[in-house]
C-alpha positions in Angstrom: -2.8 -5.2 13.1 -0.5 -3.5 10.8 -2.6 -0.9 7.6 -0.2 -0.3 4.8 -1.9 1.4 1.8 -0.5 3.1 -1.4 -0.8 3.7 -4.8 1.8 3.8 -8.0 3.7 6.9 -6.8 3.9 6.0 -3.0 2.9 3.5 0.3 3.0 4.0 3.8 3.3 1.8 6.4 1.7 1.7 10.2 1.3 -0.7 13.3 -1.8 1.9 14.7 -3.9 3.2 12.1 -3.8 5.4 9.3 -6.3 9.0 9.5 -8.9 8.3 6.7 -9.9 11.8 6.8 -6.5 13.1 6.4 -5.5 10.7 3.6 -8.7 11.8 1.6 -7.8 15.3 2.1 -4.3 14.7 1.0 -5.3 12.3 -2.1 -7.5 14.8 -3.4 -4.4 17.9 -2.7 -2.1 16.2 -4.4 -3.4 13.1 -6.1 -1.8 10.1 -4.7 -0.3 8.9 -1.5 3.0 10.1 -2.0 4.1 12.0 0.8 0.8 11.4 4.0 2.2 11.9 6.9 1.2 9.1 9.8 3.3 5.9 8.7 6.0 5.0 7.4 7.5 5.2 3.5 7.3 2.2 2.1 8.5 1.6 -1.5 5.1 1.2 -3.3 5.9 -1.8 -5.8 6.2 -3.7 -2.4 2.8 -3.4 -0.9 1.6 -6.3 -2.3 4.3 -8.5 -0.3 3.8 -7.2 3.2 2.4 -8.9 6.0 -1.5 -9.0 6.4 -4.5 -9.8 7.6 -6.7 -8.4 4.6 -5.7 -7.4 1.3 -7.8 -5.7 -0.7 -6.7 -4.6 -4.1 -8.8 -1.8 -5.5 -6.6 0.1 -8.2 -6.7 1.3 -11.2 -5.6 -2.0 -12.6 -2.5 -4.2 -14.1 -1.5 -4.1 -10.4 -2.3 -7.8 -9.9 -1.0 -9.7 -13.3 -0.2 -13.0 -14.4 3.5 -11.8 -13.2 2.7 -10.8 -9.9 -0.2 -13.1 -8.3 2.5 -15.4 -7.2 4.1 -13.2 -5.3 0.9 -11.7 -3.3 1.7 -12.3 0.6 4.8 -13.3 0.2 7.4 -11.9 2.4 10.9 -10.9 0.4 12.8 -13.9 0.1 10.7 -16.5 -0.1 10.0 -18.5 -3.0 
């Protein structure tokens, strides 16, 4: 099982698990996900494409539009 999370600034990626306690320490330090140590960078505007066994989608909003729903669980590449 893979946990990717992120926000508009920045995503990380990992196969283990990702340190809740840390990541709300660090959110609340310096206000987004940009930077957590424990995974892997990802570029953020491709979180919605990676491959998962839950996606759950709780943002701000305008992340999930009429633009991007078709490309929700997509890998890169496919149409």
């Amino acid at each position: 099982m893979c946990c990717d999370l992120g926000d508009n600034e920045g995503a990380i990626k990992n196969s283990n698990r990702i340190n809740i306690l840390a990541l709300l320490k660090h959110v609340k330090e310096k206000r987004g996900v940009r930077g957590l140590h424990g995974g892997d960078s990802i570029d953020p505007k491709l979180i919605l494409v990676q491959d998962c066994n839950i996606l759950s989608p709780t943002t701000l909003g305008h992340v999930i539009t009429e633009h991007t729903r078709f490309h929700v669980g997509r890998r890169e590449g496919e149409q």
